[in-house]
N, C-alpha and C positions, 0 to 999 in steps of 0.2 A: 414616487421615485423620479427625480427629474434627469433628464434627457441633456446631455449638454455635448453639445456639436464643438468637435474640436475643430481651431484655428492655427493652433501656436501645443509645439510643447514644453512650452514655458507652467502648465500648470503645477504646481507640488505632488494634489493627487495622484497625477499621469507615474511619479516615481515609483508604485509599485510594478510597475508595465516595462521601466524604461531599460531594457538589458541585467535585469536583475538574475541574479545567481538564486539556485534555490536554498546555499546556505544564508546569503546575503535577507531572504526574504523569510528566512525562522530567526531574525533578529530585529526583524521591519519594527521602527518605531511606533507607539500607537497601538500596538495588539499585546495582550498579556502572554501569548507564546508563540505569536507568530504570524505567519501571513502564506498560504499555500494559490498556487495555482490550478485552475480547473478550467480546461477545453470542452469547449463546445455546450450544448444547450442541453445532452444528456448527462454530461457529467454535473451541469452546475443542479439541474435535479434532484442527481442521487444528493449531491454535496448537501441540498436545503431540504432533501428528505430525513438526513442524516443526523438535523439539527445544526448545521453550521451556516454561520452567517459572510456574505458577503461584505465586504469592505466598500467594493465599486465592482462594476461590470465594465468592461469593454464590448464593445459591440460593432457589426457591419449590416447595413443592407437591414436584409427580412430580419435576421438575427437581433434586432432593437425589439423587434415586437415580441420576440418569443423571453427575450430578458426583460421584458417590463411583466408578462403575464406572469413570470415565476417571481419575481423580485413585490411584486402586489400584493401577495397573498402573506407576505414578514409582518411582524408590528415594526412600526414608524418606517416604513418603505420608504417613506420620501427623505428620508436621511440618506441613502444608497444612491449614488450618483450611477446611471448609466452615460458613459463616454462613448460617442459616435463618431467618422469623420472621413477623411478618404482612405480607400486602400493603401497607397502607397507612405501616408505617414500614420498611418498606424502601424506598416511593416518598421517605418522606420523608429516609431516608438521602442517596439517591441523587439525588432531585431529577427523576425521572421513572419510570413504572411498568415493571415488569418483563416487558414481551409475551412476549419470549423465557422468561423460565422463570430465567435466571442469566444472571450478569455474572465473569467472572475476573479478578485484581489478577494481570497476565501481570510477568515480568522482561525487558527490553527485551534482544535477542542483541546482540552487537559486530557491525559490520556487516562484508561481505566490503569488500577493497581493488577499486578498480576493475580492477585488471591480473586478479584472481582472476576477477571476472564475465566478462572478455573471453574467456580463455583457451580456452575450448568452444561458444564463442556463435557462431549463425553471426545471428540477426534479435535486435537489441535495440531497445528504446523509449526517448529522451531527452526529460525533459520539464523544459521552462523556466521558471520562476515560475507553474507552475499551481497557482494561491493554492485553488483550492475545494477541499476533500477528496470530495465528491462527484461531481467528474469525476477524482481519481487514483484513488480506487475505482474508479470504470464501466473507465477503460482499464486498471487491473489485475486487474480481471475478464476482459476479452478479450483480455489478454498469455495469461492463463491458457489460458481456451479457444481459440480460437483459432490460440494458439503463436509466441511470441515468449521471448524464452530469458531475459532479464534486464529490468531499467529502471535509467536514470541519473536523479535528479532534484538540481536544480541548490538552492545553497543558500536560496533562497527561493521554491521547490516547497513546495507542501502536505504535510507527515509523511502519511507512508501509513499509520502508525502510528495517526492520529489516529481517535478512539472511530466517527467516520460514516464515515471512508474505510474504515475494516476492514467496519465490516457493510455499506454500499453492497456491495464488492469480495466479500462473502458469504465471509469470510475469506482470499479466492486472496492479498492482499498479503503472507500471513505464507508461502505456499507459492511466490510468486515472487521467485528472487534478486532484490535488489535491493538500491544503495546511493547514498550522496551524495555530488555532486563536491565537490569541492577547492576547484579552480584556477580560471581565468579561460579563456574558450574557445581560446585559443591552445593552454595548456598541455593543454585535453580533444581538442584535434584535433590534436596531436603522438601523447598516446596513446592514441586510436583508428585512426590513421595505422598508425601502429607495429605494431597486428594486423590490419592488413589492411581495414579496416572504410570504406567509402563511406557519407560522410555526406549524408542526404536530408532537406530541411526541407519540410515542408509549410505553403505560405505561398501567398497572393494575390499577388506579384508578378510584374512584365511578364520573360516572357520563360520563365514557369514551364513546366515539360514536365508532357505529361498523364503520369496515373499509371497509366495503360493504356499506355501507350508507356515507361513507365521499366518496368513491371512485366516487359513481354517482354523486355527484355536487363541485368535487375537483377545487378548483382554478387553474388558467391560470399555477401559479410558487409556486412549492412548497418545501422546505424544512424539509426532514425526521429526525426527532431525536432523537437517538436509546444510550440505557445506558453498561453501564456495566454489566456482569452477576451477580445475585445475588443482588446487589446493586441495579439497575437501574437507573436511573436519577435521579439529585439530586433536592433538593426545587426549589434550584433556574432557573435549566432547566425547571423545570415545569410551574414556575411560567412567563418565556419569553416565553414560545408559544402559539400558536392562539386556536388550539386544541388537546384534548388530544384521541387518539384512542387506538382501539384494536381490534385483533383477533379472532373472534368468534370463540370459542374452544369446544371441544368436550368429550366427557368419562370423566370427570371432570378434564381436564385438563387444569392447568391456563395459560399457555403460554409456546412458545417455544424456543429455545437455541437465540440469538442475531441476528449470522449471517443468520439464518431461517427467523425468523421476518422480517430482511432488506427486502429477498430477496420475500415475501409475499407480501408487503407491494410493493414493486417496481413493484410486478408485475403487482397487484391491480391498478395501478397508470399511467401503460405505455400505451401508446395512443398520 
């Protein structure tokens, strides 16, 4: 993997770095579906334990040695450009300064079929138009820890993929299955029906069961389905799941941020 000391950014390569959007970079030329971002020397890790390959590395300082030792260990590593150079125009490449040390131009993987992620799953997470990347981060951080097997996100869910969900999520998004539905909720509760799966929406509505009482006689497989902020789930989420829960709250307060909830809610649930 050779080392190439930037001068000029006049290179081609450099344009996956250069102020790119991260819708801009699941379009990137040269990649079969895509091109994601990864900060720092633990996330490009999980990324190349994950099985995803780098494009190029950016790098500063000590940060070249720790991207050459990870980037060595690929077949044809010397294909993998590590890019080096000073602080200041590599901020200006990029369009913000490098805390971490490197940035990796990732190649975005084919994602699993939903039937694939069901098949060994017994706790999954469905999230509905959660537009921020910052709360699909937080709760694919606690799918992680805490232990939930997969996530569904629905087509106008936030890319987990995207530059702040990966480093929020401290890279777990690229180590949690995970894929994007299809269909319209009908066709997702046919096939989560189909393996078994009890659907539970976590919502403010009358009638909702605490999640201390759904917790002691939870089914075998179960499917969490959590909304956007503000918004929450829409009708029709509501109206595909088995039951609707909630979190017995306190000082009159009705509910907590999204990615809290998730991670309440999965705790409630692991066993």
């Amino acid at each position: 993997m050779p080392v190439v000391q930037i001068a000029t950014l006049a290179d081609p390569r450099l344009s996956d770095y250069s102020h790119q959007t991260d819708v801009a970079l699941r379009k990137a030329a040269g990649s079969e579906h895509g091109l994601y971002l990864a900060e720092s020397a633990l996330v490009l890790e999980r990324a190349l334990r994950a099985g995803h390959r780098p494009r190029s590395v950016l790098a500063l300082g000590s940060a070249v040695d720790e991207a050459r030792l990870l980037v060595a260990a690929l077949d044809q590593a010397d294909e993998i450009p590590i890019f080096s150079g000073p602080d200041e125009l590599l901020a200006e490449l990029t369009g913000y300064v490098l805390h971490r040390g490197l940035v990796a131009a990732m190649h975005r993987p084919a994602l699993p079929t939903v039937e694939e992620l069901l098949l060994d799953a017994r706790r999954i997470v469905i999230l509905e138009n959660v537009a921020d990347p910052t709360n699909v981060g937080a709760i694919f951080r606690s799918v992680a820890g805490i232990g939930a097997d997969a996530v569904l996100v629905t087509p106008r869910c936030s890319d987990p993929f995207y530059r702040r969900a990966i480093r929020v999520s401290m890279g777990t998004v690229l180590q949690v299955p995970w894929t994007r539905l299809a269909g319209d909720w009908a066709e997702t509760r046919t096939a989560l029906a189909a393996s078994g799966f009890h659907l539970a929406a976590l919502a403010l509505e009358p009638g909702a069961v605490s999640l201390r009482e759904f917790a002691l006689r939870a089914p075998e497989r179960v499917a969490l389905v959590l909304g956007a902020e503000g918004e929450g789930l829409t009708p029709q989420a509501l109206a595909a799941v088995d039951t609707i829960v909630q979190i017995p709250m306190a000082h009159g307060i009705d509910s907590l941020n999204v990615a809290a909830t998730a991670a309440v809610a999965m705790y409630a649930l692991a066993g």
